[in-house]
N, CA, C and O of each residue as an XYZ file, in Angstrom:
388
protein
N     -12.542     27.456     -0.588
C     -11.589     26.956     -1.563
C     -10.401     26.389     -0.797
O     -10.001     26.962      0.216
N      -9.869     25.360     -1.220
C      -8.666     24.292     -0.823
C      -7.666     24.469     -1.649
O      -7.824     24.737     -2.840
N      -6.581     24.338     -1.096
C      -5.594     24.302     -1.574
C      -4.682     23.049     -1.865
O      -3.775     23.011     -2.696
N      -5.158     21.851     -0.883
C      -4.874     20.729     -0.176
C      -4.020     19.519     -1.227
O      -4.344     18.880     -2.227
N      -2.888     19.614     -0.454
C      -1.931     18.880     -1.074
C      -1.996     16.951     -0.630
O      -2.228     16.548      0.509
N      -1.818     16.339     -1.440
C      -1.544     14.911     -0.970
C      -0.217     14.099     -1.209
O       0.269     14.386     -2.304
N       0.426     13.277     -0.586
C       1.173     12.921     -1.020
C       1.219     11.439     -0.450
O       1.339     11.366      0.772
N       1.141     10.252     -1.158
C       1.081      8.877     -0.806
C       2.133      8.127     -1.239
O       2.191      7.848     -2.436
N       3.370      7.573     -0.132
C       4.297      7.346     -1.110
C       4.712      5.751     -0.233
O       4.523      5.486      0.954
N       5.356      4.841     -1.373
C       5.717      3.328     -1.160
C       7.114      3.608     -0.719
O       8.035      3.602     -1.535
N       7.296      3.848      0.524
C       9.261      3.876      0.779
C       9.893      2.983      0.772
O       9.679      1.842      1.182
N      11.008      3.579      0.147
C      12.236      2.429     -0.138
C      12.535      1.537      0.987
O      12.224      1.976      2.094
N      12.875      0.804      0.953
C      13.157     -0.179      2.270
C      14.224     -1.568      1.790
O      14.912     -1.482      0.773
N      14.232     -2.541      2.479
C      15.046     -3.609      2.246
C      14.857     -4.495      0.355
O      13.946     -5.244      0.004
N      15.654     -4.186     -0.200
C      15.045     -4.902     -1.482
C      14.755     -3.626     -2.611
O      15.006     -3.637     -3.815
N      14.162     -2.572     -1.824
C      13.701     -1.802     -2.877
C      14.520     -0.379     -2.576
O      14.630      0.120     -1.456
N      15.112      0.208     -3.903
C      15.637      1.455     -3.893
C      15.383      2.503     -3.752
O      16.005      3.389     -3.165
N      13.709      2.538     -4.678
C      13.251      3.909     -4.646
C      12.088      4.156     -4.146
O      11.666      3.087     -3.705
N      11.280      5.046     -3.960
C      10.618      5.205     -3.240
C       9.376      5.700     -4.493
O       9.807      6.226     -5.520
N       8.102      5.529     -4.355
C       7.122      5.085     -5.533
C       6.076      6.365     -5.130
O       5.157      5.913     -4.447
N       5.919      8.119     -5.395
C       5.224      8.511     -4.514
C       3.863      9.155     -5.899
O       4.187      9.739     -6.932
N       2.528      8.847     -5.521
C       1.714      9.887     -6.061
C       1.428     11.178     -5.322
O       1.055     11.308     -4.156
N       1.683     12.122     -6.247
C       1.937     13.464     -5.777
C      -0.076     14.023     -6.082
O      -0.708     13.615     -7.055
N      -0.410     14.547     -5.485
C      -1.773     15.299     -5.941
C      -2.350     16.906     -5.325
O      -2.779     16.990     -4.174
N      -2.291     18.120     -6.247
C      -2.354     18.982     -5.823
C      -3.659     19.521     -6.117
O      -4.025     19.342     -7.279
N      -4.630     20.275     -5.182
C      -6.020     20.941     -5.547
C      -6.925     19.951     -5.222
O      -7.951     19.612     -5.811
N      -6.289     19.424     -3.957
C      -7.281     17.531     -3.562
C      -8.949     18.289     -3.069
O      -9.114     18.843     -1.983
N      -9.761     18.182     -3.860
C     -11.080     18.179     -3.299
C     -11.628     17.281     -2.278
O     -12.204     17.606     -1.240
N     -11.208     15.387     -2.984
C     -12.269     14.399     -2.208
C     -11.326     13.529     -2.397
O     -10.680     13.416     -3.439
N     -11.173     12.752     -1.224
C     -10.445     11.525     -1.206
C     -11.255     10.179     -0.246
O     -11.560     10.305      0.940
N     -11.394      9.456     -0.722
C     -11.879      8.462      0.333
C     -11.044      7.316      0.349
O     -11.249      6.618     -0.644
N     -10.199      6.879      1.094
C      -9.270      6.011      1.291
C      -8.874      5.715      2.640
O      -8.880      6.609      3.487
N      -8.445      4.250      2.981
C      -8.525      3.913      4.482
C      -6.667      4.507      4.752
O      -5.846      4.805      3.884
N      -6.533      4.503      6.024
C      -5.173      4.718      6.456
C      -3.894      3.838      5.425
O      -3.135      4.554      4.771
N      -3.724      2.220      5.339
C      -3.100      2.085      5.197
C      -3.483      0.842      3.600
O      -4.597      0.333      3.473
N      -2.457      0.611      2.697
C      -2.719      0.143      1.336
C      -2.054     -0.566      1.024
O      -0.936     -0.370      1.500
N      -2.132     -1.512      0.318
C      -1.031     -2.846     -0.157
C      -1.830     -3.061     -1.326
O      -3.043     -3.102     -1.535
N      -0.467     -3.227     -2.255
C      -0.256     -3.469     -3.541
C      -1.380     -2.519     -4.481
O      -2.205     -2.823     -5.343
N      -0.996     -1.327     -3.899
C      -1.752      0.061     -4.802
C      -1.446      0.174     -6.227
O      -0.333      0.331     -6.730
N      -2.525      0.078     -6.786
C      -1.941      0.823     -8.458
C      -3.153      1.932     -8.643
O      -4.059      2.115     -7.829
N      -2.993      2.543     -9.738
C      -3.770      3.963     -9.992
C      -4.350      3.531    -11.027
O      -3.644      2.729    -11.637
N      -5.905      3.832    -11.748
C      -6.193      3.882    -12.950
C      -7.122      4.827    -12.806
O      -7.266      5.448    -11.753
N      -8.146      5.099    -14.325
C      -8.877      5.885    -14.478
C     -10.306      5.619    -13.762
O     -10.547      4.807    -12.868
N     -11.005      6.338    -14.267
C     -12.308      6.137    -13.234
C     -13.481      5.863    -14.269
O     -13.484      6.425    -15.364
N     -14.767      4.719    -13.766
C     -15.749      4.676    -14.576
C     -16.231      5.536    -14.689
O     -16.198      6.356    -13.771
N     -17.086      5.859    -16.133
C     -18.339      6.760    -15.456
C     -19.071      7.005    -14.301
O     -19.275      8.066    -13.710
N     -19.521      5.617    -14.010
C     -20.381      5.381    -12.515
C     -19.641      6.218    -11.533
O     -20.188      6.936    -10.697
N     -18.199      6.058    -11.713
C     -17.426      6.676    -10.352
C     -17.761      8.257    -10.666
O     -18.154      8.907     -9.698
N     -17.664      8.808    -11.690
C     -17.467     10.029    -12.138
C     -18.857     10.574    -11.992
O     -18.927     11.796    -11.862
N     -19.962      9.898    -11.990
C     -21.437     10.383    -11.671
C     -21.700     10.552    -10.146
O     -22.063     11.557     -9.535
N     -21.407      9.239     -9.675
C     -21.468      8.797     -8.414
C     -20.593     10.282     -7.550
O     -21.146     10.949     -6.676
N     -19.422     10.488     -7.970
C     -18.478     11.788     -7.423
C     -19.348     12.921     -6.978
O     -19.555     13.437     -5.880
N     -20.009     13.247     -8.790
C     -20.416     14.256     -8.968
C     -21.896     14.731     -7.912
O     -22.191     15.872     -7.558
N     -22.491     13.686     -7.656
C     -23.676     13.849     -6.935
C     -23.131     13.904     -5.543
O     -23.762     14.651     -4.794
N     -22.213     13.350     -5.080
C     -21.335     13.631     -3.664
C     -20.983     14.802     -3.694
O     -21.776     15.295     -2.891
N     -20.312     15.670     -4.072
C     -19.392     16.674     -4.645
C     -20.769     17.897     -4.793
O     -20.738     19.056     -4.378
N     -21.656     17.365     -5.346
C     -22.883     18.600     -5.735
C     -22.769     19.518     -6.854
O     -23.372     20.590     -6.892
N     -21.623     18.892     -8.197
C     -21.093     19.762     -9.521
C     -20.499     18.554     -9.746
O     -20.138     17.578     -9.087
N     -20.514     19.117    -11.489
C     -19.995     17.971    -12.399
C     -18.388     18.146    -12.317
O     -17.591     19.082    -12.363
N     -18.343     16.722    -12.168
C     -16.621     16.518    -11.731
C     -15.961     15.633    -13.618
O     -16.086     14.602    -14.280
N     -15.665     16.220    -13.628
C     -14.267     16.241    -14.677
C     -13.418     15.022    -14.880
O     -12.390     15.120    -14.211
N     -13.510     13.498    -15.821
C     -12.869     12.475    -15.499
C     -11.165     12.893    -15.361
O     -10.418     12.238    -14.635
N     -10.850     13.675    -15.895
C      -9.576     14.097    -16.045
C      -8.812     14.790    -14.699
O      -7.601     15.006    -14.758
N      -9.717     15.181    -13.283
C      -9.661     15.128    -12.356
C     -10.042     14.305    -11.455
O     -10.391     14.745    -10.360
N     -10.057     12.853    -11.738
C     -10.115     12.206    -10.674
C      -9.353     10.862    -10.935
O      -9.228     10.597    -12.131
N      -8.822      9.969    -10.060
C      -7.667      9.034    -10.087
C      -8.591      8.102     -9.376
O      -9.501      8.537     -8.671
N      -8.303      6.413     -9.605
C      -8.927      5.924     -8.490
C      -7.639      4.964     -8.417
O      -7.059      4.306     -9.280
N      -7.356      5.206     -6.609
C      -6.732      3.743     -6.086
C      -7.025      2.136     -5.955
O      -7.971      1.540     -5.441
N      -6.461      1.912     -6.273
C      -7.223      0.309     -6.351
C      -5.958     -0.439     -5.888
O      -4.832     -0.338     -6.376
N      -6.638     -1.764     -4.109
C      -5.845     -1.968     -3.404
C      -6.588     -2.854     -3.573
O      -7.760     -2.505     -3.439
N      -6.342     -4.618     -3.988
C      -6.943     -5.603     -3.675
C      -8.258     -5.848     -4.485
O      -7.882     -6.464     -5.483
N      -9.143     -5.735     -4.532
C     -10.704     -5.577     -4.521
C     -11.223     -4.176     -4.525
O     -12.212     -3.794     -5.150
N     -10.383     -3.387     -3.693
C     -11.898     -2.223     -3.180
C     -10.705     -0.767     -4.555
O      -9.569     -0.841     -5.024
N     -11.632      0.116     -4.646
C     -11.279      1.090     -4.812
C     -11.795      2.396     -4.157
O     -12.802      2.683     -3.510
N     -10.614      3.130     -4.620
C     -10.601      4.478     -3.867
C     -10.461      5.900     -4.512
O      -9.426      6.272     -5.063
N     -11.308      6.470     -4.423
C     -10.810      7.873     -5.502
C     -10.422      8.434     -4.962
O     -10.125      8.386     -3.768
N     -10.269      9.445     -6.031
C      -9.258     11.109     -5.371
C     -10.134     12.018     -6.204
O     -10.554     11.600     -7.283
N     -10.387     13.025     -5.853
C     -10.838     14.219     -7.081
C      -9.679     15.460     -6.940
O      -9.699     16.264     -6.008
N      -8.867     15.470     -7.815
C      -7.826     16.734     -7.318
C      -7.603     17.825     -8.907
O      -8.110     17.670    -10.018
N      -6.785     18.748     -8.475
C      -6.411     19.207    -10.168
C      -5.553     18.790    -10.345
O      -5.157     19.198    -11.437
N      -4.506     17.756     -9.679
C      -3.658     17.164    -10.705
C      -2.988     16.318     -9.738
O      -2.998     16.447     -8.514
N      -2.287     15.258    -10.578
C      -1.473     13.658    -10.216
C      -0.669     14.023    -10.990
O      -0.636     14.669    -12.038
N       0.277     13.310    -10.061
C       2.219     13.023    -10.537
C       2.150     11.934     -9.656
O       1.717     11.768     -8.516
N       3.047     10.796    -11.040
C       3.864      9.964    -10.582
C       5.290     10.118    -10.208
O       5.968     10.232    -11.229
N       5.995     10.164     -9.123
C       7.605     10.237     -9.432
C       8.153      8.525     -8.592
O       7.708      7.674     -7.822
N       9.253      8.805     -9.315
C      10.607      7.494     -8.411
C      11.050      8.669     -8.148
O      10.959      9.719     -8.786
N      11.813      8.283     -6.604
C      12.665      8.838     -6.068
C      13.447      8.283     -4.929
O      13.043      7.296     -4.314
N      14.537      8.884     -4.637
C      15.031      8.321     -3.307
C      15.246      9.350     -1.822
O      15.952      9.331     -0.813
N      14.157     10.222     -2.421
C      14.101     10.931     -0.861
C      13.829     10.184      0.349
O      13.614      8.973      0.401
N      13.851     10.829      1.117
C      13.740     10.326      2.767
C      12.552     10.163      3.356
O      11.681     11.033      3.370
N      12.456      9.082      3.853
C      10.524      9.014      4.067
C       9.976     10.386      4.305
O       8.962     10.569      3.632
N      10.327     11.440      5.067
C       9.623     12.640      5.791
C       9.815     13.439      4.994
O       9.332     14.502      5.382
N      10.676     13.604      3.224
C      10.781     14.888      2.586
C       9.491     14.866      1.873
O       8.763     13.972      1.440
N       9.456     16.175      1.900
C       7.953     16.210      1.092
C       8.457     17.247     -0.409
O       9.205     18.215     -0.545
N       7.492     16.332     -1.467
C       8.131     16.867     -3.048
C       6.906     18.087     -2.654
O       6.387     18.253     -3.758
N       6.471     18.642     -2.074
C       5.803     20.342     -1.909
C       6.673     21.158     -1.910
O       7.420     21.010     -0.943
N       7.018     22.215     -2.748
C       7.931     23.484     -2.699
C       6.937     24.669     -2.265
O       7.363     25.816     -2.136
């Protein structure tokens, strides 16, 4: 059992104030390359949610899984839970208490 926290965040920089982070706690499966441009989040097909589940080896839950989508390709997550926040922390603070 995992405990495994994620945190992927767009830092503020020249132009932009806040900092754009998805928070994800209880991360099972992630497949995503190092680095991402022009990320948004949506839900997942079935296909993704079957496709998971036969990776995974148990039925995975659409309500636990997020997919990144950068360009063309997408990317899931299987976790117990996503948060969106704005913020203006400091690239290195981490929203983990």
């Amino acid at each position: 059992m995992s405990h495994g926290s994620l945190l992927i965040r767009s830092p503020k920089g020249p132009g932009i104030e806040q900092n754009i982070d998805l928070i994800c706690v209880g991360v099972e499966y992630l497949a995503a390359p190092r680095h991402l441009r022009g990320l948004y989040v949506e839900e997942p097909t079935p296909e993704e949610i079957q496709g998971l589940s036969q990776l995974l080896g148990k039925e995975v839950q659409s309500s636990n899984v997020r997919v990144m989508v950068s360009g063309d390709r997408r990317f899931p997550i299987v976790a117990a839970s996503f948060r969106i926040s704005e913020n203006n922390n400091d690239i290195f603070d981490s929203p983990f208490v």
